[in-house]
C-alpha positions as CSV (number, residue, x, y, z in Angstrom):
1,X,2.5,-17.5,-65.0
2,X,-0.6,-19.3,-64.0
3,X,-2.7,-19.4,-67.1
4,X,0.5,-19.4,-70.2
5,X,0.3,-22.9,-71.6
6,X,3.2,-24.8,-70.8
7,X,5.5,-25.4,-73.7
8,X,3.2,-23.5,-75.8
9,X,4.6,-20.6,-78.0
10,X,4.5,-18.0,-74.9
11,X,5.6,-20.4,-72.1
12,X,6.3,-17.8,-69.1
13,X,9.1,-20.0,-68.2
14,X,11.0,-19.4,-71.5
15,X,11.3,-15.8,-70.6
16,X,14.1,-16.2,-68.5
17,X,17.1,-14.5,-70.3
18,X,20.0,-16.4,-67.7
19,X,18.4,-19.4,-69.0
20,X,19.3,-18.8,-72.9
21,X,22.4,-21.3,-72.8
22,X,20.6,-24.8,-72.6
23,X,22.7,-27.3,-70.5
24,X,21.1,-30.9,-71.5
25,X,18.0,-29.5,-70.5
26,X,18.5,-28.7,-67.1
27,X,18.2,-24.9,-67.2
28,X,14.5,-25.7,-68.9
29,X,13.9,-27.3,-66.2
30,X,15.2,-24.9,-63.5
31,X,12.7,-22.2,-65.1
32,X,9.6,-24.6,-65.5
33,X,10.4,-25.3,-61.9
34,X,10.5,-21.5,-61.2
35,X,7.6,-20.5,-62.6
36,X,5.7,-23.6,-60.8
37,X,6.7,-21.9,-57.6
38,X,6.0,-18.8,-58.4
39,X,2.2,-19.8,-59.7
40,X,2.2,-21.7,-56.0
41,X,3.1,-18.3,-54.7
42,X,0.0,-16.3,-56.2
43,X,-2.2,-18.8,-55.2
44,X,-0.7,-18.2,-51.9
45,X,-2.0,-14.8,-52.7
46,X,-5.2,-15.0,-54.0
47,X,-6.4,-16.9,-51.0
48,X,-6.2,-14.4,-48.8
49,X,-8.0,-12.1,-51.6
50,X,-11.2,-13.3,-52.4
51,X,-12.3,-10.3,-54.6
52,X,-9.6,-11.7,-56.7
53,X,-10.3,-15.0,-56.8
54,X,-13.7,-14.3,-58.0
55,X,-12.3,-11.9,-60.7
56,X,-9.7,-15.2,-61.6
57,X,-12.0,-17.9,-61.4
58,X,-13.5,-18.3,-65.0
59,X,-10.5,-17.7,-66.5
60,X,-8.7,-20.4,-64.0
61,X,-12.0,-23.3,-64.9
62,X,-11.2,-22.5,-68.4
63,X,-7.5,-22.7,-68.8
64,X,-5.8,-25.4,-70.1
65,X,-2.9,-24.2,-68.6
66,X,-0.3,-27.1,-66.4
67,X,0.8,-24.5,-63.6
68,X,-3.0,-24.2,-62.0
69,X,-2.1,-27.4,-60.2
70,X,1.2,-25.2,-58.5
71,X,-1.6,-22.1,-58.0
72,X,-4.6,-24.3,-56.2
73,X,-1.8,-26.4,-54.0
74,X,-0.9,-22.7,-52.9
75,X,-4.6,-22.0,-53.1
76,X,-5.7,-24.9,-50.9
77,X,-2.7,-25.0,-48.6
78,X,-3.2,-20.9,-47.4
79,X,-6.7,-20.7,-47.6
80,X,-8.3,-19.9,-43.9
81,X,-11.3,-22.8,-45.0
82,X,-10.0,-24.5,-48.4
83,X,-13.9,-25.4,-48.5
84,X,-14.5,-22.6,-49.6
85,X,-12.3,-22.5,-53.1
């Protein structure tokens, strides 16, 4: 979720089978907007795992990917002292 490219080839929110009949655009929307929650939701997470974040951090500096901005507002907005991310 976190580190797919959005609108690349594997875009995690293009998995979503109920999503398959495209109405103007909306349901493309509906699932970018899921899986922005969702990457909000692991950084939710991985704040309160800091073993993790260290195991995600050079893959989340070197991502190109549009959903880290949902995964650090969880990051920053959970963490005990945000200084510290």
């Amino acid at each position: 979720v976190v580190l797919t490219e959005t609108w690349s080839a594997f875009d995690f929110a293009q998995m979503d089978d109920e999503d398959q009949d495209d109405d103007n655009g909306k349901n493309a929307l509906r699932s970018s907007e899921r899986a922005g929650l969702m990457a909000e939701e692991l950084g939710t997470q991985v704040a309160l795992d800091a073993p993790a974040f260290e195991r995600l951090l050079p893959d989340l500096v070197s991502s190109r990917a549009q959903r880290l901005t949902n995964f650090t507002i969880g990051l920053a907005t959970t963490s005990p002292d945000p200084r510290e991310y």
